[in-house]
N, C-alpha and C positions, 0 to 999 in steps of 0.2 A: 606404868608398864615399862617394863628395862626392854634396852634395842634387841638383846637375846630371843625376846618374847614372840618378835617381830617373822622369825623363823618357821616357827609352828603355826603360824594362821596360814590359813588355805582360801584368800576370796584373792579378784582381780579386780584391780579400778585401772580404766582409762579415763583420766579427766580432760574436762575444758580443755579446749583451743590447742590439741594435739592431733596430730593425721598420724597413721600408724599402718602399714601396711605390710604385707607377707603374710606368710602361714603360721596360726598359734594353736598349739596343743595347751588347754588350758583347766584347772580342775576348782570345784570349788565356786561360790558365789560369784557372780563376773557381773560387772556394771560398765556399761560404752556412754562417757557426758562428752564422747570426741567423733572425731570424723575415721574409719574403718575402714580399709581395703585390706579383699583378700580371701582367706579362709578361716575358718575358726572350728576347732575339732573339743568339744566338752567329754571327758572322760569318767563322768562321773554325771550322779543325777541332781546334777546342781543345776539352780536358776540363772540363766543369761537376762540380764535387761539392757534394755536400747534405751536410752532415757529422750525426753522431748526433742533436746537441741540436737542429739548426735545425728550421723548418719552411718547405714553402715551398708557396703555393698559387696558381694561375693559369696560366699560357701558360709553354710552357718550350719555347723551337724551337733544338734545338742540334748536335753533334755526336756527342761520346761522354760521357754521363751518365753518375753513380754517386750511389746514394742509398743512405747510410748513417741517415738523418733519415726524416723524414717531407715526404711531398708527396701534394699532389691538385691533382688538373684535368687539365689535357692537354697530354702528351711526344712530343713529336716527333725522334728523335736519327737523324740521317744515317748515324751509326756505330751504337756499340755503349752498350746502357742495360746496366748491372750494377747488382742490386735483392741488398745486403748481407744477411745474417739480422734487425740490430738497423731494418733500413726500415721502414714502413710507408707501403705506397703504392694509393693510389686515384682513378680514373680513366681516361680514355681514353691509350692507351699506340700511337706509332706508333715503330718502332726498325730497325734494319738486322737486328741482333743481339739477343736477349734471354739475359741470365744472371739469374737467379734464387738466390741462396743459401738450404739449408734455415733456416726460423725464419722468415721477413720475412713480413709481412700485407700479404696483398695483395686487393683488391677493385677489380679492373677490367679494362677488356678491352684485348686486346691483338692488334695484329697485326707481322709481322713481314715485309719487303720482302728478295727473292730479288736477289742481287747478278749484273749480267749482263755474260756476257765478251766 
């Protein structure tokens, strides 16, 4: 792959043993293996993932969420939030879809929006 190539992809990685914080307009596949303050605005209907070790806390407005890590504050997903067994998540929770895996800690409220045809 030439570094030109580098230009045209559209995903986000936050890796390992980074903290990152402020406000990100972000588009495209996003993966957090870091620690998150802040907000986070998805413009498109791409997948955000939390992975085990991250943590992320603040504003998350996105489409289809999956949290493997830890989060708090407040989710908004268009689509579909899946909350792993190793998650722990706390906060206000707005989603299309809610999955739950048994084991995950969870402390917060949640509602869920009726898809209309």
């Amino acid at each position: 792959m030439e570094f030109s190539d580098f230009r045209n992809l559209k995903f986000s990685v936050f890796g390992n043993n980074c903290k990152i914080s402020g406000q990100m307009f972000l588009s495209g596949p996003v993966t957090i293996a870091s620690i998150v303050e802040g907000k986070i605005e998805m413009d498109d209907e791409s997948r955000i993932t939390i992975e085990r070790n991250a943590k992320f806390t603040g504003t998350l407005n996105g489409f289809d969420v999956e949290i493997f890590g830890q989060f708090e504050g407040d989710l908004n997903a268009k689509g579909k939030l899946i909350i792993r067994s190793s998650a722990h998540v706390k906060g206000n929770i707005n989603a299309q879809k809610i999955c739950i895996y048994p084991g995950a800690y969870l402390e917060m409220e949640a509602h869920t929006s009726e898809v209309k045809l």
